[in-house]
N, C-alpha and C positions, 0 to 999 in steps of 0.2 A: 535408510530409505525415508521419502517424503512422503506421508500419504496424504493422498488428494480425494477433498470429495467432487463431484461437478455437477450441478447445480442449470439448469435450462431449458424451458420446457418446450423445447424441438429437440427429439427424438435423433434427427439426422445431426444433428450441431454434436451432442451429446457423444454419438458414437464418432465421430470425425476428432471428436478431441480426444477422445481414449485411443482411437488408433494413431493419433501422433506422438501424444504424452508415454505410450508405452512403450513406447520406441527409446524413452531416457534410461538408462542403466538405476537412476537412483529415485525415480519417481514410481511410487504404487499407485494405482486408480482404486481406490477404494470401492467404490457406489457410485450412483447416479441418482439423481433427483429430478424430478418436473416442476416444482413448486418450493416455495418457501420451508411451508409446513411440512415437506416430507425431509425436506434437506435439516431443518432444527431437530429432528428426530433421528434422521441417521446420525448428525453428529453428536447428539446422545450414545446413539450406540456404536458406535464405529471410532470416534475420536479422532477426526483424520487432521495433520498438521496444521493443513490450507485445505479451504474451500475455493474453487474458483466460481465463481457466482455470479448470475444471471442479473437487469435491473429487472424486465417487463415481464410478469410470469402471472399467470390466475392464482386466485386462492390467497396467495400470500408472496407480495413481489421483495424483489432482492433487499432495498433500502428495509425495509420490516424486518427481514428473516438476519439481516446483520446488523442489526440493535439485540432482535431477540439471541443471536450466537453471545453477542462478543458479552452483553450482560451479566448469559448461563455459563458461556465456555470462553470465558476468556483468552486463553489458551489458545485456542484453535484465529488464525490468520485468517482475514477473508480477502481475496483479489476478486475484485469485480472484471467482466470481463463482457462485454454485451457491445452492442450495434449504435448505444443513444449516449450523445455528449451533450445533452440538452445541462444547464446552467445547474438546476433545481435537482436531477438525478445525483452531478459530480459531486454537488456540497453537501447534501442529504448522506452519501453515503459514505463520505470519509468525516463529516462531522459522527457517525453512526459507530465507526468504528475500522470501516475499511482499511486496508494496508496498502491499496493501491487500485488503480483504475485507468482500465486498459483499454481499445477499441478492440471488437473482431479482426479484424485486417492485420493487428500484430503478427509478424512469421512466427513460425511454430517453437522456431529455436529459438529466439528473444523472450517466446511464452514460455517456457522451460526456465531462461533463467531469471526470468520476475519470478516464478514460482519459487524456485530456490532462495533468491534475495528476499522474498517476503516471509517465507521460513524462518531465514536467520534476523527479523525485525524491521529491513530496509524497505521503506516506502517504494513504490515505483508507479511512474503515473507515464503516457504516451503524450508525447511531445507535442499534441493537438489537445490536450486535458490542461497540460501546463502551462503554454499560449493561453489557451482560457480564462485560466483562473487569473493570469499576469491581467490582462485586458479591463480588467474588473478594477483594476489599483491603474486608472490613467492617468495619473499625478504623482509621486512618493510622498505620503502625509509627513510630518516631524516624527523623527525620529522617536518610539516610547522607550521614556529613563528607565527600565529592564534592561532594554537591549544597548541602550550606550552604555549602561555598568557593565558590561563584558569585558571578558581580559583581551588583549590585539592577540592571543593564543587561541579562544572561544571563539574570537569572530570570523577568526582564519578558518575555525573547522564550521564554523556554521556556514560561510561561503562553500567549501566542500559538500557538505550536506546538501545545500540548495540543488549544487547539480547534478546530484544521486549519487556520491561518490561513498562505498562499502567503510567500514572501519580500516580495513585493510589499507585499501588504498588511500583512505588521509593518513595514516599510519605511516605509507612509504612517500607520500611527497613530504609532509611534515618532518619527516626523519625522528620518527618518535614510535613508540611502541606501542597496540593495540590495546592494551590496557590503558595506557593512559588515554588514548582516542578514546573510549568508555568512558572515563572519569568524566573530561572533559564535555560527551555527548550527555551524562546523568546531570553535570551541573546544568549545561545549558539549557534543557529541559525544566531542571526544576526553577532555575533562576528567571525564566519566561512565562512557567507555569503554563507548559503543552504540555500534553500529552503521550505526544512520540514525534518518529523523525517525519510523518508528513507532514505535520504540522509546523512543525520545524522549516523544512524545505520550504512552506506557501511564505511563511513570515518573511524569511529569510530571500527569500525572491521577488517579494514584497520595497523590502529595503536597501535591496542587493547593491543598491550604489552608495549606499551610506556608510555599507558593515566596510 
């Protein structure tokens, strides 16, 4: 089971999500939150896999309350999931630590499986977040000597990566086995010096006509 905690401080949002999210065979709803500071406390005491988490909230809003998770609980995912694609919320909260950043409007059944993708470590961001962040890079700058030291094997999977594609499935186009998709995503990581695979993806989409 995945537990989730959710995170948002409308009451009717809150319960709309637990009655759809319940509905998954393998998702628990752990708690619920209104604020920041209640949510860094339940996941003190509850532990829950993923958080789906709110930006705009009193007290204590989403970008805050996922610096303070991912610092304390590392462990624990955070999917942001709210109403605002504003420039300053997107970068704030996956510089912070987010695993992914989704609008409202997402269908219920796509929110299920970002939840799950973000579980097993896989970025996931809504197709008007990624536009976004592309818009921002209007030119391809030169290529940085990092990323042209790649193997044409690393660049292959980091094209994969860009476009959300699971270990698995570079796994089965590459005709190579998950484990090795691993290797290959821990060097890429470290020989770029990210973080994880969103960071991976922006880069990587960044220079996407180069790799």
């Amino acid at each position: 089971m995945i537990k989730v905690l959710l995170v948002d401080d409308q009451s009717l949002i809150r319960q709309g999500l637990r009655a759809l999210l319940e509905l998954e065979p393998d998702l628990e709803i752990l708690g619920e939150a209104e604020n920041g500071e209640i949510a860094i406390n339940l996941v003190e005491e509850l532990h829950p896999n993923v958080v789906l988490m709110d930006i705009r909230m009193p007290i204590m809003d989403g970008v805050a309350a996922t610096k303070a998770i991912q610092t304390r609980f590392p462990a624990t995912k955070i999917l942001v999931l709210t109403t605002f694609d504003d420039d300053e919320y997107v970068k704030a909260a996956l510089q912070n630590g987010a695993m992914g950043y989704l609008l409202k409007d997402t269908p219920s059944e796509e929110l299920a499986v970002a939840i799950r993708a973000v579980d097993k470590g896989y970025s996931q961001l809504s197709p008007e977040i990624v536009t976004k962040l592309l818009t921002q890079f209007p030119s391809t700058p030169p290529l940085p000597p990092s990323l042209a030291e790649l193997t044409p094997r690393e660049k292959e999977v980091l094209r994969l990566i860009a476009i959300g594609a699971s270990n698995r499935e570079i796994a089965q186009k590459l005709y190579i086995s998950e484990g090795t998709v691993k290797n290959h995503v821990t060097n890429i990581l470290s020989r770029l010096e990210l973080r994880d695979r969103t960071q991976a993806a922006i880069l990587a989409n960044t220079y996407f006509s180069c790799l």
